[in-house]
Every structure is written in C-alpha cells, then in structure tokens.
C-alpha positions as CSV (number, residue, x, y, z in Angstrom):
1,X,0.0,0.0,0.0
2,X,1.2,3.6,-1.1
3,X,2.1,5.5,2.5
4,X,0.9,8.8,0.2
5,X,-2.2,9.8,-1.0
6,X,-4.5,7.7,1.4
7,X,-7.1,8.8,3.8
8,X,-6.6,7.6,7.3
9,X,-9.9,8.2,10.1
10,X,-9.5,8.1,13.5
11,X,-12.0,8.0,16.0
12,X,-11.3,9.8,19.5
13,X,-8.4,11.6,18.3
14,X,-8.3,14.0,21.3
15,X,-6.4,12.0,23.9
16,X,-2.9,11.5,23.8
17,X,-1.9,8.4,21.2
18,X,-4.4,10.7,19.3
19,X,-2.9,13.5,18.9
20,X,0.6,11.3,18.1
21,X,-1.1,9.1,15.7
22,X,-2.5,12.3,13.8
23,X,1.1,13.8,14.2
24,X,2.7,11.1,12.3
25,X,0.1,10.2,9.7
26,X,0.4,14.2,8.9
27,X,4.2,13.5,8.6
28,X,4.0,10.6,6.5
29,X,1.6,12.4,3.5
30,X,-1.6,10.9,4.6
31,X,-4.9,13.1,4.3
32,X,-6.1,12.8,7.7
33,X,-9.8,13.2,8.7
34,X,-10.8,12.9,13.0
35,X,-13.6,12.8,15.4
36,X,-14.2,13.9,18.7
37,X,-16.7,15.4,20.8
38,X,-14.0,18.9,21.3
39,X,-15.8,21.6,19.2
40,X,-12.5,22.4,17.0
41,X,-12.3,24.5,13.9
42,X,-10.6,22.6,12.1
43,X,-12.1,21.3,8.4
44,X,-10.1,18.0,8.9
45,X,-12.1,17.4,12.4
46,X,-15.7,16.0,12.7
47,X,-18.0,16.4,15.6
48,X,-18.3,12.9,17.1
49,X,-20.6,11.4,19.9
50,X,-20.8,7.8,20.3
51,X,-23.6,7.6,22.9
52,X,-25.8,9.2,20.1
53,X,-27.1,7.0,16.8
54,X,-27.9,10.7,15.5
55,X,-24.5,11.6,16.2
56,X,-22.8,8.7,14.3
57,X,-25.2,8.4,11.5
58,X,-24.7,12.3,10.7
59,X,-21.5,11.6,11.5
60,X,-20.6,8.5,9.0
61,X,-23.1,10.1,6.2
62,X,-20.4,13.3,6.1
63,X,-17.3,10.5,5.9
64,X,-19.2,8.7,3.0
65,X,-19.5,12.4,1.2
66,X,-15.9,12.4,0.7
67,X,-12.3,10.6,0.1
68,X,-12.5,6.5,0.3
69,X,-10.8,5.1,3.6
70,X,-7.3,3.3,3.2
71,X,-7.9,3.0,7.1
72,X,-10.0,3.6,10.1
73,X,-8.6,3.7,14.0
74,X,-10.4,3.3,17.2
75,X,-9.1,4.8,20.2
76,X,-12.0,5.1,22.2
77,X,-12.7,3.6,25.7
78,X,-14.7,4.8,28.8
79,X,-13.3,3.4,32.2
80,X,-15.6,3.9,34.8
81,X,-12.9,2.1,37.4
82,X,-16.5,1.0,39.4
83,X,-16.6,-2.6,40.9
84,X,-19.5,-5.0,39.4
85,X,-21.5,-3.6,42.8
86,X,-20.6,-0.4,42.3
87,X,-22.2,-0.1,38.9
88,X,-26.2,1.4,38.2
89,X,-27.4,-0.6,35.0
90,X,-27.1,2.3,33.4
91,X,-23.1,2.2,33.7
92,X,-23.2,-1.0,32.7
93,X,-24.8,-0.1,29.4
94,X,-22.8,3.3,28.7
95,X,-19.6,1.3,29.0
96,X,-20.5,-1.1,26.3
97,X,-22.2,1.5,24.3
98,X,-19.4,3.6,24.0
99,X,-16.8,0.7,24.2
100,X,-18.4,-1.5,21.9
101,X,-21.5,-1.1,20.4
102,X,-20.8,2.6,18.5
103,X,-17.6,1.4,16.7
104,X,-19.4,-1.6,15.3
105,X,-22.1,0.9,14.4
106,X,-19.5,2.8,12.6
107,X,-17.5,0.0,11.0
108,X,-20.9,-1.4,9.6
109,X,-21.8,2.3,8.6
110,X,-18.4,2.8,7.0
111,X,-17.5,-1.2,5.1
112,X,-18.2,-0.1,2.0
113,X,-16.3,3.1,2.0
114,X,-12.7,1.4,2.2
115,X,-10.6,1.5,-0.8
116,X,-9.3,-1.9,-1.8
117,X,-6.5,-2.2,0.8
118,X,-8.7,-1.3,4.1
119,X,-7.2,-1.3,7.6
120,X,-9.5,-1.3,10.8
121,X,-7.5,-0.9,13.7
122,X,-8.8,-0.8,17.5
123,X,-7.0,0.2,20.1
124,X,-8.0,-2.2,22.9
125,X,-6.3,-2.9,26.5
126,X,-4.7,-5.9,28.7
127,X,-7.7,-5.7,30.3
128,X,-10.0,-7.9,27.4
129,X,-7.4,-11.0,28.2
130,X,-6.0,-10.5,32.4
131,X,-9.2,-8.5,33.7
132,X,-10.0,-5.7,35.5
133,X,-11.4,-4.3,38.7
134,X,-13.7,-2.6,36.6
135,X,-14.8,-6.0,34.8
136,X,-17.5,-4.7,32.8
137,X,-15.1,-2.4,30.8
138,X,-13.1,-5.6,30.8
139,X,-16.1,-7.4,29.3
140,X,-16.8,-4.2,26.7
141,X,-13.2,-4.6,25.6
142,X,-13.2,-8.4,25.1
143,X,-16.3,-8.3,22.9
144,X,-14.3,-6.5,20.4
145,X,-11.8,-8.8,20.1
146,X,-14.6,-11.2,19.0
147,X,-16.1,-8.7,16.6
148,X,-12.5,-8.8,15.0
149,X,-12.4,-12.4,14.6
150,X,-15.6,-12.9,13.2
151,X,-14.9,-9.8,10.7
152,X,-11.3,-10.9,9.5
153,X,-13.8,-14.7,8.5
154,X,-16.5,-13.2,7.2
155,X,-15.9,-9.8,6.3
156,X,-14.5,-8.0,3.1
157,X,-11.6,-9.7,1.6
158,X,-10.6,-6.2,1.3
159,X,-10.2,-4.9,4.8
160,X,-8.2,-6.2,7.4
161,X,-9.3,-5.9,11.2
162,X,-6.6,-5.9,13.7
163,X,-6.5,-4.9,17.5
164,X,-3.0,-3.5,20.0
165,X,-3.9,-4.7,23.4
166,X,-2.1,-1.8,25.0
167,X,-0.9,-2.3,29.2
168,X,-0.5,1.1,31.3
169,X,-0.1,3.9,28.5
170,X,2.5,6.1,31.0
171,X,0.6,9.9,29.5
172,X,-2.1,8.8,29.1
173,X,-5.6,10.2,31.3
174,X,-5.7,6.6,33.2
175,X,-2.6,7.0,34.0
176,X,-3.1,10.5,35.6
177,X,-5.5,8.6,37.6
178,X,-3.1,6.8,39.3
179,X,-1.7,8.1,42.3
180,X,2.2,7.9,42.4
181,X,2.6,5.6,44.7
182,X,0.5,3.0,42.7
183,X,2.1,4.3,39.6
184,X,5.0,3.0,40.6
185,X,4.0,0.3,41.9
186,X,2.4,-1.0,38.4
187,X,5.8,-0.5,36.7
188,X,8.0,-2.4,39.2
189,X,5.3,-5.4,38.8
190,X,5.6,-5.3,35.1
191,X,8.7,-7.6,33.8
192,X,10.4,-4.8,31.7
193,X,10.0,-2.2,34.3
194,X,8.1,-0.3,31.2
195,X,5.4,1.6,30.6
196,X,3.9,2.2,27.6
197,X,3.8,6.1,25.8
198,X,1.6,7.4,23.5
199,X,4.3,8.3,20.5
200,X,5.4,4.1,20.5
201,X,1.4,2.9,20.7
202,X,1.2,5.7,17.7
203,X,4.3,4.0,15.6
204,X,3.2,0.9,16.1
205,X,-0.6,1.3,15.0
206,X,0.8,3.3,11.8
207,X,3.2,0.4,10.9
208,X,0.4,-2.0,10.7
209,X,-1.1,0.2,7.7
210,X,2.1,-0.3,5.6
211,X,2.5,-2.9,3.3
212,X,4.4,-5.3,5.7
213,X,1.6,-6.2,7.3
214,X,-0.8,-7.0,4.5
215,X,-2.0,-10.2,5.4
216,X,-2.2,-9.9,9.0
217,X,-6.0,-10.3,9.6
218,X,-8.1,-10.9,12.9
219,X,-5.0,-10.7,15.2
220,X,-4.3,-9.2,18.6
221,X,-0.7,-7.3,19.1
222,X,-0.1,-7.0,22.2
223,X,1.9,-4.7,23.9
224,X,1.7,-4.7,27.9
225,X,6.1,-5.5,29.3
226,X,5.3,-8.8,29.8
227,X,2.5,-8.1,32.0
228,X,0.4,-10.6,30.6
229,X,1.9,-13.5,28.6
C-alpha cells in the first residue's frame, strides 16, 4: 500500500496516542480526517458522539460524502474504574455502548467506503485478556476482540481488522488517575519495568497500515512489558 495519498480516520483523536497518531500520519503524506466530541475549527475534524445514533449516523453520512478510507482507528474507551457492585445498569450499558457497540455501528456504517486495501484498527487494552477491577469495561473490551475475529472470516476480503492490546499507556488520562505511589507500583510489577507512551502505541498502530503487514488479519498485538503473557 502507497504511505501517500490515502485517507486515514481516527475515531477519539483528542487523547494522547491521538494527537501522536494524527502527528505522524500528517508527517507521512496521509490526508487525515478525525472525530471527537472537542468543538474544533478545524475542516479535517468532525463532531463525534458515540452515545448518540444521530450523532454517528450524521457523523458516518459526512465521511461517506468524501475521500475513500485506506484505514479507520479506534481509540476510544470509557473506564468507569467502578466494581460490578458499584455499577447502576445504566453504567453498565454506557460502557459497552461507547466501548463496543458505537464502533461496530461505525465499521458497519463505513465497510463499504474502504478502498481496496482497508485497515480497521482498534486500540484495545490488557484488560480484554487479564481482567480488571472494573470488569464490565473488561467485558466491553473483550467483545471486540470477537467482533474482529468474526470480521477478519466473514468480512471483506478487502479490509483487514486488527487490535493493540495496549498495558498502562504512561501519559495517558488513566494513568493521571493513578496516584504515584500505585504508579509506581504497576511498573516495578511489570517484567520490563516499562510503561507504555503514547508516540510508541502511535508508531506501532501506523506500521500495521504499511504494506508489511498486508496479510495480518483478525489478530491481537499486544503490547503490555510482559504483563500478561
């Protein structure tokens, strides 16, 4: 696949790998388009809220009006940090709306959109595979793991679908979360002493639109220090 002249979307581009990943798809020649929920002037940025199907069928209908997609990134993820007792069933629902539910919306909104060489890319967490206080944003996360199975079987031939099971991402707003003392704590308990940043997750998710990785379909990268094996 040609690194120039293709369109690139990415969903939730106002956090941190974000604002890296747009960085470096910029660099690289790429015609950029982005969503969030920010109110930015900017004619590359669309207005994005995934708890509304108003919101994300306006939304897709204005990325259908203009370049194909070469490939589409989903960095979005609510994280209540709530036990299972903690939660209202409304929680419950809002995490898998927003982790779940809307990007499926979207992809199924979006398939026939992609160019010939289509890469959906999801950034998901450790948590889908080791677990999580918070288990129904665990749960959220693991369900798309399946939707990327199924879709790399019985999707288009044309698009691959692909997840980064990302640990601890070390600027990232979870991690501001943390105080420093369990900060700390979570890197001396992972093996390579590592935390992830935002600028690697960024490299890594634009190297698996190149050409290299063409036939990787339906597969999990992840990327955690050894955290979980």
């Amino acid at each position: 696949m040609d690194q120039t002249s293709k369109h690139v979307l990415v969903i939730c581009s106002s956090n941190s790998v974000g604002n890296a990943l747009v960085t470096r798809f910029h660099s690289e020649g790429w015609t950029v388009s982005h969503s969030s929920r920010a109110a930015i002037s900017d004619e590359t940025h669309h207005f994005l809220d995934l708890a509304s199907d108003e919101s994300i069928l306006d939304f897709c209908a204005s990325i259908k009006a203009g370049l194909r997609l070469d490939a589409l990134v989903f960095l979005c993820g609510i994280l209540g940090s709530k036990s299972l007792e903690e939660k209202s069933y409304s929680d419950i629902l809002v995490d898998f709306s927003i982790n779940t539910i809307s990007q499926i919306k979207i992809v199924k909104s979006l398939l026939s959109h992609f160019s010939d060489d289509g890469r959906v890319i999801f950034l998901n967490s450790i948590s889908a595979f080791n677990g999580s206080y918070d288990s129904t944003y665990a749960a959220s996360k693991a369900a798309v793991i399946g939707f990327i199975k199924s879709m790399a079987k019985h999707g288009p031939k044309t698009v691959r679908f692909n997840a980064i099971a990302s640990g601890l991402i070390e600027d990232s707003s979870m991690a501001r979360q943390f105080t420093a003392e369990d900060f700390d704590r979570h890197k001396s308990e992972t093996p390579t002493g590592l935390h992830n940043d935002s600028s690697e997750i960024a490299d890594v998710i634009f190297d698996i639109c190149g050409p290299s990785w063409r036939n990787m379909n339906g597969q999990v990268i992840h990327i955690n220090g050894g955290r979980y094996v």
